[in-house]
N, C-alpha and C positions, 0 to 999 in steps of 0.2 A: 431543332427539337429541344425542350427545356429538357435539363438537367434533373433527375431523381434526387430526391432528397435523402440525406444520406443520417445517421447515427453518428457523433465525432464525441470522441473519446481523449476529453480534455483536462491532462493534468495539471496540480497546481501545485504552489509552494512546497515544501514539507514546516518549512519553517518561517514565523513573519520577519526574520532576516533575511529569505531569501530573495535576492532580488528580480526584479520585472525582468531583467536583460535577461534571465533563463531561460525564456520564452522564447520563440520563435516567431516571424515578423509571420508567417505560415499561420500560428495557432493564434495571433492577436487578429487577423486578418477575415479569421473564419468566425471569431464570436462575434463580429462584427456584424453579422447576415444573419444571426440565429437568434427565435425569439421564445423557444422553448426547451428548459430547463429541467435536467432531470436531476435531484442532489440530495446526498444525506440531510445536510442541514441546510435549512434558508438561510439562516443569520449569516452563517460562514461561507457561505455559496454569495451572497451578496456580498461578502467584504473582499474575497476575491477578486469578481467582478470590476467594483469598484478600483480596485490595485492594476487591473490589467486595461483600465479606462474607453470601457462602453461609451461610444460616440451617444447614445442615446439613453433617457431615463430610466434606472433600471425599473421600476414602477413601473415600466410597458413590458414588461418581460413577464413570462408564466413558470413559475420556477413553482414545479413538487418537488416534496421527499420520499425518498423510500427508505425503508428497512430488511434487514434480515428474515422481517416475519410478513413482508410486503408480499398480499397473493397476486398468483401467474395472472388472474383476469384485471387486475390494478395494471399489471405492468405492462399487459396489451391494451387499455385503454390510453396509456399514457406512449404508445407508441401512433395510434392514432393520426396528430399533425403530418405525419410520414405519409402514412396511408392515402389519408384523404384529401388533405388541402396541401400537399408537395412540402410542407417546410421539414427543414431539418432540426434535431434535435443534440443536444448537447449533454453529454453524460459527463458528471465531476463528484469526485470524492472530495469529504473534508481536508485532505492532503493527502500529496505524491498524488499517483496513477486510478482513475478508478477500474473498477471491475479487478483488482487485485487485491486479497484479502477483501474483499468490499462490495455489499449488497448489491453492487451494479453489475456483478456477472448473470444474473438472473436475467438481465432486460437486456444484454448483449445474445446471452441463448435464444430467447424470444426473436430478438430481431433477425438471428441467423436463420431460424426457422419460417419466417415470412419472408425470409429473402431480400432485407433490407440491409444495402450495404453497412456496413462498420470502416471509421476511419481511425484508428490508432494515430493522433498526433506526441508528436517528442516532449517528453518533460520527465522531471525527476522522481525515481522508483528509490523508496530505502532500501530494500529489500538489496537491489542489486547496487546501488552504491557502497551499502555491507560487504558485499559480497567483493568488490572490486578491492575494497580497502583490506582486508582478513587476509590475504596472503595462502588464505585455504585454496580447496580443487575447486576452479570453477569451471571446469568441462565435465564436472558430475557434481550436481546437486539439487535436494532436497526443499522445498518449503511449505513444515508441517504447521502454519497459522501458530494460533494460541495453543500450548498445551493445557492438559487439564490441571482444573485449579484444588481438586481433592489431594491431599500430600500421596497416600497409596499409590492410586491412579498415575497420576504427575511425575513418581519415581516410575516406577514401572514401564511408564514411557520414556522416559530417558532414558533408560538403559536399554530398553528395544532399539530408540532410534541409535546409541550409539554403538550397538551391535551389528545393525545395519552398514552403520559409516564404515566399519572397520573392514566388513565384507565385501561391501563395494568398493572403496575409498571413495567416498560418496559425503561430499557436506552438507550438515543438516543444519536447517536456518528455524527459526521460530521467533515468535514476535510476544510483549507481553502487555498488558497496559501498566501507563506510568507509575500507580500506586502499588504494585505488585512487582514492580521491577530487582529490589532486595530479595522478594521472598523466591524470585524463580534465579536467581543468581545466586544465592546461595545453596538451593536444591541443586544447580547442575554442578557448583562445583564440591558439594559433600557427595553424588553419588556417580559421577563420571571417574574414569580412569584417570590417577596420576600424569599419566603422559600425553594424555588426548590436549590438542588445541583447539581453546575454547577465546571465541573472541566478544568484544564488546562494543555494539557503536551504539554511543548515546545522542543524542541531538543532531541526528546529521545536518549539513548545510548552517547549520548555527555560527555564529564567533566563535565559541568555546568548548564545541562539538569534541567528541573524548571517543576513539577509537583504537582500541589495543588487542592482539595477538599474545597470548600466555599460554603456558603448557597450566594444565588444571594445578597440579602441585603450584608452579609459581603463582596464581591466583588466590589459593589457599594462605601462604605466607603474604602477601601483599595486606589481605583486608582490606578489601576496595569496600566503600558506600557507595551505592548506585546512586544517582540524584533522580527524584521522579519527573523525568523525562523520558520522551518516545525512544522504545530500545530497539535493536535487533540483537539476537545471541546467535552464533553461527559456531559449531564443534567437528572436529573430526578426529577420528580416533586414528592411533598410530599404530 
């Protein structure tokens, strides 16, 4: 009996230092069979590819994008090959993991609802390599994506979520993009608690990757410059 075609949930780089060896002989072995592509970007979805060395032209491959604002009826037509002609398909974010923080949770729902398997293969998550490095709770925690980028709002939320930490002991992760990286690092640590610890990883998987543990007051005397690069910010209140 032929095998059902399955959804594979294929992570990539975080960084173009990271190397091919990340991968797994499992997740090089699989894209090797798969000729339908589901990915934020094509550009970056082909250089990928290219990096983890497609035995065949990538030019024979069917690679869409999706978005945030991608509709449900896109995202079952584009599960389709499944459906009708048994191939498998490949789900990839522009780095790390997709379907986390990343418009490909939509078309993993979908798929769940038709009853098409999902295969989670091994690769690198910022999120939780943060989290591993920070020294914070990691058998309680939080990740509330991007906060909002209104200054009002943006406070108001930090100090909920670190009102939360404190109740819980619960760590709370958030993510920012690279050119806003100064202005939400300075917002957490002008309106966070002196004593909470608030961490920083900048570039993960990089050469020159910058990850540090501070209590907020020692962050405040430091004056760090954020470089714009991909962050994560991880707090927990004491």
């Amino acid at each position: 009996m032929e095998k059902k075609a399955q959804l594979y949930l294929i992570p990539v780089p975080i960084t173009e230092e990271e190397m091919i060896c990340t991968h797994t002989i499992t997740t090089l072995s699989k894209l090797n069979h798969i000729n339908f592509f589901v990915v934020e970007n094509a550009k970056v979805a082909r250089k990928h590819l290219k990096h983890f060395a497609i035995e065949r032209p990538l030019s024979t491959l069917v690679i869409n994008e999706i978005n945030a604002e991608t509709e449900n009826r896109v995202l079952e037509e584009l599960l389709k090959p499944i459906e009708k002609d048994n191939q498998s398909i490949a789900l990839m974010s522009d780095a790390g993991c997709p379907a986390i923080a990343d418009p490909g949770a939509k078309l993993v729902a979908i798929a769940h609802k038709k009853g098409i398997e999902v295969v989670p293969l091994i690769g690198p998550s910022s999120i939780l390599l943060a989290l591993m490095a920070s020294g914070l709770n990691g058998q309680r925690f939080s990740f509330n994506g991007y906060l909002a980028i209104k200054e009002i709002e943006r406070i108001q939320q930090i100090k909920s979520l670190e009102k939360r930490s404190k109740q819980n002991n619960e760590t709370q992760i958030c993510i920012e993009t690279p050119y806003r990286n100064q202005q939400l690092f300075v917002a957490l640590i002008n309106h966070l608690q002196q004593d909470t610890l608030l961490t920083v990883a900048l570039d993960l998987t990089a050469e020159n990757q910058f990850i540090k543990t501070k209590t907020v007051r020692e962050w405040r005397q430091d004056e760090k410059v954020l470089e714009k690069k991909p962050a994560i910010y991880l707090f927990l209140s004491q």
